[in-house]
C-alpha positions as CSV (number, residue, x, y, z in Angstrom):
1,X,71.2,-25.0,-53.0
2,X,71.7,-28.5,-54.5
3,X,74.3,-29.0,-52.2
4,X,72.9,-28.1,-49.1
5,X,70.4,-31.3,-50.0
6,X,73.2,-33.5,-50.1
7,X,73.3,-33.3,-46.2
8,X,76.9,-34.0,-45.7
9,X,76.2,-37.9,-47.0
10,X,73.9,-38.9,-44.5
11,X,70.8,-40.4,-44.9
12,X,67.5,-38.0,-43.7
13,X,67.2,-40.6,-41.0
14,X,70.4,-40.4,-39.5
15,X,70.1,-36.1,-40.1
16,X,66.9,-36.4,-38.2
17,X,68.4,-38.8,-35.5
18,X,71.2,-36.5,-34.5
19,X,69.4,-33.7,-34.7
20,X,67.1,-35.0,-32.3
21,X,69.8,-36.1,-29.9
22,X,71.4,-32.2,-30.2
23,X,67.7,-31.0,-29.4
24,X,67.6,-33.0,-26.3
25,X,71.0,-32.5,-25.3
26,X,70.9,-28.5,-25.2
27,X,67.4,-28.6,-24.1
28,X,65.7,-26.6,-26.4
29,X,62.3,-28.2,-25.9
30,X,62.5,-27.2,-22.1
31,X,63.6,-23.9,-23.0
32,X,61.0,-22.7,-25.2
33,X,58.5,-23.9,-22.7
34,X,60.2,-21.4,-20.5
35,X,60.1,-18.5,-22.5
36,X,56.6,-19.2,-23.6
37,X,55.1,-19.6,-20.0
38,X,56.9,-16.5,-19.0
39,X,55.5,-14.6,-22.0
40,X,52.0,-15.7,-20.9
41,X,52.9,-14.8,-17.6
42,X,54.1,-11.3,-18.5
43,X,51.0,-10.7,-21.0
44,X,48.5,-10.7,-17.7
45,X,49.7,-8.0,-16.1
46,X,50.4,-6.2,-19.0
47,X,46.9,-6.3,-20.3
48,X,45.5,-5.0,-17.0
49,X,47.6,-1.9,-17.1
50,X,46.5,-1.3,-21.0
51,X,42.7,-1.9,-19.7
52,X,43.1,0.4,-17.1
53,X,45.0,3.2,-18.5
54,X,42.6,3.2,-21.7
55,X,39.5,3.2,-19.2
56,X,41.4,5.9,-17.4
57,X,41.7,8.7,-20.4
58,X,38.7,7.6,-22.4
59,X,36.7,8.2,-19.2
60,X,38.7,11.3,-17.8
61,X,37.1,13.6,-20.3
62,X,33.8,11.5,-20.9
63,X,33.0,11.4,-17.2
64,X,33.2,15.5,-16.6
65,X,30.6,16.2,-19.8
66,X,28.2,13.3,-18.9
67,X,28.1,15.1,-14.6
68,X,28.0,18.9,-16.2
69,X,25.2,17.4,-19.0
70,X,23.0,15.7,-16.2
71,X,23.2,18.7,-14.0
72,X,22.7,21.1,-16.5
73,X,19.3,19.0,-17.3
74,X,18.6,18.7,-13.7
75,X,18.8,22.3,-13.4
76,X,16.5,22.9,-16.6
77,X,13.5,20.5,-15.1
78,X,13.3,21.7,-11.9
């Protein structure tokens, strides 16, 4: 672990300098703003389908005893 503080013998400035200058050369900056808009971008879509299939089977069964309930009452008061 010492070791790896060494940093090969180079100042932290000049570790920081080139690994700026690698950063900017691979593009990583521009590439993580990539996969982050088109994780954000994915995430809409996906959160409509889990909205709608949840509304889907928690009102499937909720639906069919709230009509026979109202109908059974309607029956009952008139």
């Amino acid at each position: 672990m010492l070791s790896a503080m060494h940093l090969g013998g180079l100042t932290f400035r000049e570790v920081c300098l080139r690994t700026w200058t690698k950063i900017n050369e691979q593009e990583i900056l521009t590439r993580a703003a990539a996969i982050s808009f088109y994780a954000l971008a994915a995430l809409v879509p996906f959160l409509a389908l889990v909205i709608t299939l949840s509304a889907w089977f928690l009102l499937s069964g909720t639906w069919e005893t709230w009509v026979t309930l109202n109908i059974s009452m309607f029956k009952t008061h008139f």
